[in-house]
N, C-alpha and C positions, 0 to 999 in steps of 0.2 A: 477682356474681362469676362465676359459672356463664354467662350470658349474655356477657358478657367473655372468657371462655375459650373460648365455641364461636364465636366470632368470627374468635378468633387463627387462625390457617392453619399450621398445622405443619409443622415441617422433612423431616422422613419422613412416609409413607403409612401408613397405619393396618395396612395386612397387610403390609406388609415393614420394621418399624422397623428403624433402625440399620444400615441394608445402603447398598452405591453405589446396587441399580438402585429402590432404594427412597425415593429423597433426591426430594423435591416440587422442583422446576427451577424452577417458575412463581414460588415461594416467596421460595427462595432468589435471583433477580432481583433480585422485589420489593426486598427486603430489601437489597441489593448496590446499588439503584439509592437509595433513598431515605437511605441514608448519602452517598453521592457528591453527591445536591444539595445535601443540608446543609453538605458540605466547600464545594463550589461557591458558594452565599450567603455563608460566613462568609467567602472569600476575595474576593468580591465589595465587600463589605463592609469588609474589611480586616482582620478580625481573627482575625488568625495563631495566639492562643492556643487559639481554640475550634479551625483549622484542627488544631493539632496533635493535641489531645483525640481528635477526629473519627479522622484518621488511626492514635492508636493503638488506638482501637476498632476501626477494620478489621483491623491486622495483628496484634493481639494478643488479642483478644477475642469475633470475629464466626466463628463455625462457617460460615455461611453464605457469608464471603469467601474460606475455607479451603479450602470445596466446591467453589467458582466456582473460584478458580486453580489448581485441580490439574485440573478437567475442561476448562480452556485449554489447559492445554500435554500433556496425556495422550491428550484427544481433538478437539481443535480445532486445535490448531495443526500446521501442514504439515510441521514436525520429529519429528512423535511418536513416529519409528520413528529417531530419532537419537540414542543415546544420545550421553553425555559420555563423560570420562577413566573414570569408575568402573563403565562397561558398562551401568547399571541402566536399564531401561524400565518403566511401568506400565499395563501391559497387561490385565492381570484386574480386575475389581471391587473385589475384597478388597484387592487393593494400591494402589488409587485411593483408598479411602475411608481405609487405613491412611496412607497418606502425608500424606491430607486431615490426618487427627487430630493426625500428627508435627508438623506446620507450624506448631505453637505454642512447639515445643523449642528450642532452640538450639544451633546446628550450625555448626560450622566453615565456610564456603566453598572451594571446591573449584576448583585452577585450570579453565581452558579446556581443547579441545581444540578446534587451529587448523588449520582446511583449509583449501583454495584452488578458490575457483569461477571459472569462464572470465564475463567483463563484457563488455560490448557491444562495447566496441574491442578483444579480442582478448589484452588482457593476464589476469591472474591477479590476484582480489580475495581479500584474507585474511577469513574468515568465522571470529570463536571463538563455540562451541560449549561451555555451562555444563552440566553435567549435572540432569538433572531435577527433585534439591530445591533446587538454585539457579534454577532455573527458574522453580519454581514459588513462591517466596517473590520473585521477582521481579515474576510476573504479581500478587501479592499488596500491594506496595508501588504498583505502576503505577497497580492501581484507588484507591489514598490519594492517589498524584502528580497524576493524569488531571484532577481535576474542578478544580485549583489552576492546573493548566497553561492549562485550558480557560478561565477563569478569565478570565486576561489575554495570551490568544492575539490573534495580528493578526485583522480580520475577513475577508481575504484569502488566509489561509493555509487549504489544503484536502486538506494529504498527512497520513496517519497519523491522522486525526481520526476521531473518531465522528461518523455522521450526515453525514457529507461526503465525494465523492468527484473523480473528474477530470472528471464531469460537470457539478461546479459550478464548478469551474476554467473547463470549456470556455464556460461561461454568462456567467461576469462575463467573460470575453474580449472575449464577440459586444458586449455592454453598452457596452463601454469604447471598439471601436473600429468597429460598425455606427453611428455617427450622424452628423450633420455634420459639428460641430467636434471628428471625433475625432484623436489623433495620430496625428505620420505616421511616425514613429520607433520603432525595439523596441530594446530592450537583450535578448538574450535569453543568459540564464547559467547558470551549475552554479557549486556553490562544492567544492572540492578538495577530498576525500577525507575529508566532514563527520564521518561516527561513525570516521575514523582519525585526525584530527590535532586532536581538542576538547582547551582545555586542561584540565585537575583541579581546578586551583587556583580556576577559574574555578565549576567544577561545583560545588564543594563551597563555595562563597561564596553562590552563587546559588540552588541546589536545595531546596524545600522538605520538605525530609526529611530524615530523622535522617543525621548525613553519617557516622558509623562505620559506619550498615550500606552505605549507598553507598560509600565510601569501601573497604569489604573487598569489593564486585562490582569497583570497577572496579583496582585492583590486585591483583590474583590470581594474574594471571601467566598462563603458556599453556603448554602441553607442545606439539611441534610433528613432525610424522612419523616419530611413535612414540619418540620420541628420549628418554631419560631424563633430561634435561637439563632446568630450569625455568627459563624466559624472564620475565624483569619486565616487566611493561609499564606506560608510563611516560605515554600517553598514549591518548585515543579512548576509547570505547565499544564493547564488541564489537556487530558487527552480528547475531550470534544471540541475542542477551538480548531477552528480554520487552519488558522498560523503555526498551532504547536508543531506538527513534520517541521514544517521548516524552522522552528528552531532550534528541535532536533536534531539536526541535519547542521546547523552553523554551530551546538555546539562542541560538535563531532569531528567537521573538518580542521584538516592539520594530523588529525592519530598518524595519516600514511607518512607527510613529511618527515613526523617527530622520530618516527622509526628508520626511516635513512637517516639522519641525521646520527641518530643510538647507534646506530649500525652498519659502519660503514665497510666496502668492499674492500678485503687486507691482499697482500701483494708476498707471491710468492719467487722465491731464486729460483731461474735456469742454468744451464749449462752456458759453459764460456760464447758470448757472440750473441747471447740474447738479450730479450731486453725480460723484465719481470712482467707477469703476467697477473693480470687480478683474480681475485677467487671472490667469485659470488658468494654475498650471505645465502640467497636461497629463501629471504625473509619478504616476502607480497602479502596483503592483506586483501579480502576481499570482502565489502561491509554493502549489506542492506539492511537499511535503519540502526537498531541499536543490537542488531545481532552480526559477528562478523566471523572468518576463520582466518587465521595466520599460517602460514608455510614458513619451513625453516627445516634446516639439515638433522636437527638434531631435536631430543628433548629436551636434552638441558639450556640450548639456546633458548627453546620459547619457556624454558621458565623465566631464563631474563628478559624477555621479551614480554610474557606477561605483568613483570614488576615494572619493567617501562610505560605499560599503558597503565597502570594503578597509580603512576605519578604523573599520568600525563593527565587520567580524568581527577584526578582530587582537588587540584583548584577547581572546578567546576561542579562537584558538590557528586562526584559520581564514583562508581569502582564495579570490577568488576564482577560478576553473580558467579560466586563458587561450587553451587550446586546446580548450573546449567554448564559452567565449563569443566574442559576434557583437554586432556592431551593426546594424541592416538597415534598410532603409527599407520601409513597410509594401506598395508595391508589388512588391519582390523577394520576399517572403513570409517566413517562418520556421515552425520545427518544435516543438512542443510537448507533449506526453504523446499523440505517435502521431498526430496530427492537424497540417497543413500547413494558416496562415493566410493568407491572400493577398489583397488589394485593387487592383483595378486605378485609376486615375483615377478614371474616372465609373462606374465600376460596384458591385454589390454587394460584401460580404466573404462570401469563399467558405472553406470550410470543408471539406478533402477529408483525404482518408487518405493518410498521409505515407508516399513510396514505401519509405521502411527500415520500416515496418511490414511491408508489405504481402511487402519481399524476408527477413522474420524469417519469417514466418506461411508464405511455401512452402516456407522450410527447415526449417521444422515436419511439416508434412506430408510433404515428402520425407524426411524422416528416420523416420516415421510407418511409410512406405511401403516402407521396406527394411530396414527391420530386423523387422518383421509378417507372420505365413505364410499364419495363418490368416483368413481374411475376415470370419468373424463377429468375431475381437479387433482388427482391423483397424477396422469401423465402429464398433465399443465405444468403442476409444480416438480414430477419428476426429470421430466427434460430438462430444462436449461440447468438442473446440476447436473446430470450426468454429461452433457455437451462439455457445457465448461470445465469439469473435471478431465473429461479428455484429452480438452485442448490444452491445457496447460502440461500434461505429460505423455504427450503423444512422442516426442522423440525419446524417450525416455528406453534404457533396455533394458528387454523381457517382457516387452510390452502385453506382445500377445496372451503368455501364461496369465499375466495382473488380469488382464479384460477377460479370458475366459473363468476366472474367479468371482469376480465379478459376476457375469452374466448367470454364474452358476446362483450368487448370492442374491440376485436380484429376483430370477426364477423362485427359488425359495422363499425369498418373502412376499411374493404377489398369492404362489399358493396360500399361505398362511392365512392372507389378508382377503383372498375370496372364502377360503373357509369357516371363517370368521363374520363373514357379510352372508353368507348361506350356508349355516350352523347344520342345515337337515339336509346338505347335498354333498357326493363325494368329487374324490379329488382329481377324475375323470370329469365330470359335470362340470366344475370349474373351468377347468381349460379348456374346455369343449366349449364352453360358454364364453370366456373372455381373447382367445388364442384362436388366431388368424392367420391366414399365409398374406405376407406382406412382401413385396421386392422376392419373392422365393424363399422367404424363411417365415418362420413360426414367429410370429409376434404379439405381443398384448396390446388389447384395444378396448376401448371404450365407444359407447353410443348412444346419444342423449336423447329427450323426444324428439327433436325435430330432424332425428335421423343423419344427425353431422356424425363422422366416426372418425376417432381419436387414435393415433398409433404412438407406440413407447419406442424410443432410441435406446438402439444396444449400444454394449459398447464395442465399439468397432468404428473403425473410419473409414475404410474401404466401401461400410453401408454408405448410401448416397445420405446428403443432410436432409432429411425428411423433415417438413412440417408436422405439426401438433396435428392438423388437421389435415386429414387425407380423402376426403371426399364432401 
């Protein structure tokens, strides 16, 4: 028994029991991951009872799942400085770990609060906002939903997922349509306003989880610019919940099956002695979150193809967005999570950076650049976009011509931006003043009192990854 015991790996550390910063992480994983494959096989398997067992041991029983979702949405997740309607944030230890403890209580749900973010075309997107122990009993239920979802997910779909990103989207792309007989056709889509117009009836039919507790997240209501007044809501998913991706994403899977199923591979005559041979539709889908592209031979195929998915989403209270979808032929090219695919006749499939990235990313930086005084928080916040912007389309072709555009556009807005902070000096002075030889080239730098000096990342990867600070 004793040998048994010094095995177990305990949930706190030996010098700090019972504390947040004392909780084993490594532990607690463990522990978090290996409930989730066992929900993962029994749903694999089929059986829903043990699925449920499974899942009420997480949300009602596992200290360890308790730990996990409170240090999601407290510390990990990009909202954590956002309270709800009831002001509360968990910000100290003591209140992370206390919160952890509550998470077994049972508590009322709390409406929303609903604000409005600016979306890529220019209109206003409603975002509600749960407050933090709905939050967190969300991220809580997600990790019971997640490994069911995962389960019987399409093998094409790669938004919102674990272990998957738009880099693998970008890969079964190349697969699908670098090789001979690949289509020449895209359907390329968005479906209309997914976590706003899901129907309920559908959610709560279909959803593996207890549907009262669902059922009290997704009618809750919203309070809306400060107003005192409580709005019902009748349909969707808020898009600041935990949970919404994934059910998202469950109520998405199946589009790939329903489409082999529509469209099946037809058989053509040989010649005497043979057998007949199948003729590929040519119809894959390839889907992150609720934007996806279809291939097929033809266009008139993916117009029936697109009437297939508008019956496949309309029990589900969805359809498809007619002014983000397109038909294309694969020489005209199309756009995809930032990336422009394009094939000529006889040539390769090229793969370059799609010019509305590239005009978001300097209005990034121009915005960077004017509204920042100081130089050294100027490269602080310049860096890790320009890094991360790299990396994510660094295999990307024509790379080089994008990054020397770049670097051209970046140059030009730091001039602008010294000229502007020394109104009575020229544009010689400037650079002479902020511009350095760094690694062998001309770089911008900053220098603060206490003589720490700051260097700016170009774009380029071949430069070594330099820190913020270089001396």
């Amino acid at each position: 028994m004793n040998l048994l015991q010094s095995k177990i790996q305990p949930i706190y550390h030996s010098s700090k029991e019972d504390t947040w910063t004392g909780v084993n992480w490594s532990k607690v994983e463990k522990t978090v991951d290996n409930l989730q494959h066992r929900i993962t096989k029994a749903a694999e398997l089929g059986d829903y009872r043990k699925v449920r067992n499974l899942q009420r041991l997480i949300t009602k029983r596992s200290l360890s799942a308790n730990l996990k979702a409170v240090r999601i949405v407290a510390q990990n997740n990009s909202g954590k400085k956002t309270p709800g309607i009831d002001g509360q944030l968990w910000t100290t230890p003591k209140s992370k770990l206390q919160a952890a403890l509550e998470l077994r209580k049972k508590s009322d749900v709390k409406p929303l609060k609903k604000m409005y973010i600016p979306s890529a075309n220019g209109s206003q997107r409603p975002f509600g906002i749960p407050c933090m122990s709905d939050r967190a009993r969300q991220a809580l239920w997600n990790m019971a939903l997640l490994p069911v979802v995962e389960a019987t997910s399409d093998p094409h779909s790669y938004g919102f997922r674990p272990y998957r990103g738009c880099w693998d989207a970008n890969a079964q792309i190349r697969t699908l349509l670098d090789k001979p007989n690949r289509p020449q056709w895209v359907l390329d889509a968005d479906i209309e306003k997914c976590f706003d117009k899901t129907d309920y009836d559908w959610l709560f039919k279909n959803t593996p989880m207890k549907t009262k507790v669902l059922k009290s997240w997704l009618k809750a209501g919203y309070f809306e610019n400060n107003s005192p007044e409580l709005f019902p809501t009748k349909e969707g998913t808020p898009q600041g919940g935990v949970i919404s991706p994934t059910l998202a994403n469950l109520t998405l899977n199946g589009l790939e099956d329903h489409l082999k199923i529509q469209f099946k591979p037809g058989k053509s005559y040989r010649p005497k002695g043979r057998d007949k041979q199948p003729i590929t539709t040519c119809i894959h889908i390839v889907r992150y979150g609720a934007d996806f592209i279809v291939t097929a031979r033809s266009q008139r195929q993916l117009e029936r193809v697109k009437k297939v998915i508008n019956e496949f989403l309309a029990p589900r209270g969805l359809r498809i967005n007619e002014t983000k979808t397109s038909i294309r032929n694969l020489s005209e090219g199309f756009d995809f999570l930032g990336w422009t695919f394009r094939k000529s006749a006889n040539g390769p499939l090229l793969c370059k950076i799609s010019q509305k990235s590239i005009n978001k990313h300097q209005k990034e930086i121009k915005y960077l650049t004017k509204t920042t005084h100081e130089p050294e928080l100027l490269i602080s916040k310049l860096n890790p976009k320009i890094r991360g912007w790299m990396n994510y389309y660094h295999g990307a072709d024509g790379i080089w011509d994008v990054w020397g555009v770049m670097n051209k556009y970046l140059y030009e807005r730091l001039i602008k931006w010294g000229l502007r902070r020394h109104s009575n000096k020229t544009k010689k002075w400037v650079f002479n003043r902020y511009w350095k030889h760094v690694n062998g080239s001309w770089t911008f730098t900053g220098t603060t009192k206490e003589n720490t000096e700051y260097s700016l990342q170009k774009y380029d990867l071949r430069q070594k990854k330099i820190a913020t600070r270089i001396s």
